[in-house]
C-alpha positions in Angstrom: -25.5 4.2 -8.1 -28.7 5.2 -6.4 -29.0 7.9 -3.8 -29.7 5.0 -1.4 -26.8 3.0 -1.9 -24.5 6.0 -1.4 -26.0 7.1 1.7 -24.9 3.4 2.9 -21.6 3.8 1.4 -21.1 7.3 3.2 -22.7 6.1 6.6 -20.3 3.0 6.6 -17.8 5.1 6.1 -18.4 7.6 8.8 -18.3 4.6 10.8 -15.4 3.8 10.2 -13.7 6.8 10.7 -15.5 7.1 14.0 -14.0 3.8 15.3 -10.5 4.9 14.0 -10.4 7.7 16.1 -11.3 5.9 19.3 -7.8 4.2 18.9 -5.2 6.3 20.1 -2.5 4.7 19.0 -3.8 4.7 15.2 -4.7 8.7 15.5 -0.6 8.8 16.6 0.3 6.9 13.5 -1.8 8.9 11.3 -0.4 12.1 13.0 3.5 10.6 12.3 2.2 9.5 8.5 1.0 12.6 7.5 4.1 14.5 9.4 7.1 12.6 7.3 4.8 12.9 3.9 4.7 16.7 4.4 8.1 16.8 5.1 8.8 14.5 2.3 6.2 16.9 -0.3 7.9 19.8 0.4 11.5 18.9 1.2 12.8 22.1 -0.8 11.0 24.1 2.0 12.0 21.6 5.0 15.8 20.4 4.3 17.7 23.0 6.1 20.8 22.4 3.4 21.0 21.3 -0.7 21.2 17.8 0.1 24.4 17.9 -3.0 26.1 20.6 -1.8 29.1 19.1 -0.6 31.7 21.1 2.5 34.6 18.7 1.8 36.1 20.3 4.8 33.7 18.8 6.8 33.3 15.1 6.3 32.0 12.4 8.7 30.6 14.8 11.3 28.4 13.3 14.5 25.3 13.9 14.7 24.3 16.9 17.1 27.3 19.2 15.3 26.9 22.8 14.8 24.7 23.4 11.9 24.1 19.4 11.3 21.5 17.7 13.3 22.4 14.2 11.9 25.9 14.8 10.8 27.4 14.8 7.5 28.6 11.6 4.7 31.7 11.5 3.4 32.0 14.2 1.4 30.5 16.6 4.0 26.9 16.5 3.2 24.1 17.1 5.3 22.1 13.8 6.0 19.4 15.1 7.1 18.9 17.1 4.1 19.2 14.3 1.6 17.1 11.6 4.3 14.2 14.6 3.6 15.0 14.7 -0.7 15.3 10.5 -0.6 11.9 10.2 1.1 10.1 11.6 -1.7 11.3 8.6 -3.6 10.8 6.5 -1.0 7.5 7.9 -0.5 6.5 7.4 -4.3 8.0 3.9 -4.7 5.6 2.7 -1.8 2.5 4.1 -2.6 2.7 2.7 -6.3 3.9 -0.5 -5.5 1.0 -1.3 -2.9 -1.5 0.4 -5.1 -0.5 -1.9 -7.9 0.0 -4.8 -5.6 -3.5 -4.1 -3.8 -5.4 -3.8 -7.4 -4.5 -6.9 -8.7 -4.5 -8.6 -5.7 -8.2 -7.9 -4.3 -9.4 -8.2 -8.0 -8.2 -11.6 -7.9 -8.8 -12.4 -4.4 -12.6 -11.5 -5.3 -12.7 -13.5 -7.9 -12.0 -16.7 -6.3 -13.6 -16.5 -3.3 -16.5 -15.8 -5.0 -16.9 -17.9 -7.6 -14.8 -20.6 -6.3 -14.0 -24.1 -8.2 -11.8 -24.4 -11.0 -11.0 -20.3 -10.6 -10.2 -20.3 -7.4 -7.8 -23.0 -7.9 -6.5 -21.7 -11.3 -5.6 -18.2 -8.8 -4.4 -20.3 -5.9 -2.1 -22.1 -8.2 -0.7 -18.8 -9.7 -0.1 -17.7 -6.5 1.9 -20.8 -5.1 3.8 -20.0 -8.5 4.7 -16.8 -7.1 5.3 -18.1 -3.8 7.9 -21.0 -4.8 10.5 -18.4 -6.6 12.3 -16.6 -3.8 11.2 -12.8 -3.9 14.6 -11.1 -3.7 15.7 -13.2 -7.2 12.4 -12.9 -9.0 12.6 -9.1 -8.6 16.5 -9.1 -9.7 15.5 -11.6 -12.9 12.3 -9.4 -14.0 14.8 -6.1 -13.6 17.9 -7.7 -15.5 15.2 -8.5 -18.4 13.4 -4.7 -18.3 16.3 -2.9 -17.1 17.0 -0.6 -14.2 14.9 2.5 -13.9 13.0 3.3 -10.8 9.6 3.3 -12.9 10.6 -0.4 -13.7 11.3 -1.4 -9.9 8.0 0.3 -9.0 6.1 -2.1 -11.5 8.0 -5.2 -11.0 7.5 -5.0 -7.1 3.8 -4.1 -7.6 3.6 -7.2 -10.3 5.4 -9.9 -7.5 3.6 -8.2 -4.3 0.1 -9.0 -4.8 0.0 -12.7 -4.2 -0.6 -11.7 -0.3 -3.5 -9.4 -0.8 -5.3 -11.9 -2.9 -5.3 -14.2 -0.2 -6.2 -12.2 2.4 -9.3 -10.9 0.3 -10.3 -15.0 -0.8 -10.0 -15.8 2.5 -12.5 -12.9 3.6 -14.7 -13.3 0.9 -14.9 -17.3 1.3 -15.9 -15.9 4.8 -18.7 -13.8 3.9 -20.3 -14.7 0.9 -22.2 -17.0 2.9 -23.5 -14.5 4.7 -27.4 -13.3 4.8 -26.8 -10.0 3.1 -25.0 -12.0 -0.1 -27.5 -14.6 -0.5 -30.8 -11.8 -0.3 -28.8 -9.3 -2.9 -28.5 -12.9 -5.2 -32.1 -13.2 -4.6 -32.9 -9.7 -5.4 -31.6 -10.6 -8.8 -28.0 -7.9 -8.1 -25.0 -8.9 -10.7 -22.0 -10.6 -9.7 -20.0 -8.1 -10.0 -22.0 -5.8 -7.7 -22.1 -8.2 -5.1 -18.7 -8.8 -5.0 -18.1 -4.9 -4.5 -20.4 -4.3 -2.0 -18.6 -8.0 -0.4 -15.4 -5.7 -0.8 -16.7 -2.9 1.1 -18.1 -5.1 3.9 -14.4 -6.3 4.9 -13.8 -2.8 6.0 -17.1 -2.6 8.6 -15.2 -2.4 11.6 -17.5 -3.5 14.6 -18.2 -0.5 17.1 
């Protein structure tokens, strides 16, 4: 990549951190994100309790109780200490599952709004496919076949979830690969694949 093109790259992005942070409600988002994802990193150091150790003595406290901001379960454990240990799972599950689901999907999504014709309706198809099995039983079939692990959930959610980001990303590519920029880089002699990147990066120009 020429020294050119990533000066573009870094001064769209500058951009669009600068028009982030004129939303206040996004900046308090980001603020509550990065909050319960420390917390959730370093739960040994946060939970106030072991989230197993068990006071049996103690069961089905309210929240507010001496020692026990949220209370205790059934067997006298402190919930606040095993909400902290379960949103490291949580945590991990999610950013896998839309990573994977994001990949595929905008790879796809590309694709076919690019390119169009018989690949765009070879992806559309695949994704009505999707979309005609109800979510909750494709997800139990494909983990009754692999088995139950939390690796497998994080792959078969990832695998069923990107039919919505590929048609979010055909619908803005449709959009702007009619554009001036796309037809002078095709002009210019730029490969597909190029153009469709630089396509990519252009959904995410946020107007000033």
């Amino acid at each position: 990549m020429s020294k050119e093109a990533t000066s573009t790259i870094r001064s769209e992005f500058a951009h669009v951190v600068r028009v982030f942070f004129r939303h206040k409600l996004g900046v308090v988002g980001l603020v509550m994100l990065i909050v319960f994802a420390g917390a959730a990193v370093f739960a040994p150091a946060v939970a106030p309790r072991d989230p197993y150790e068990m006071d049996l003595a103690s069961p089905f406290l309210p929240p507010g109780s001496s020692g026990y901001i949220l209370g205790t379960d059934n067997y006298g454990r402190d919930i606040l200490s095993r909400l902290i240990h379960g949103s490291r799972i949580s945590l991990l599950i999610g950013i896998v599952v839309v990573s994977i689901a994001t990949v595929i999907g905008s790879v796809l999504g590309l694709v076919a709004g690019y390119y169009g014709g018989f690949i765009d309706n070879l992806v559309m198809r695949l994704v009505e496919v999707f979309y005609s099995f109800p979510f909750l039983i494709l997800v139990i079939g494909v983990m009754a076949i692999l088995g139950p692990s939390v690796f497998n959930v994080m792959i078969v959610l990832g695998l069923v979830s990107w039919p919505l980001y590929a048609r979010l990303v055909r619908a803005q590519v449709m959009a702007l690969k009619s554009e001036d920029f796309v037809k002078a880089a095709g002009a210019l002699g730029c490969s597909d694949a190029r153009i469709m990147f630089r396509t990519y990066c252009r959904m995410f120009s946020l107007p000033s």
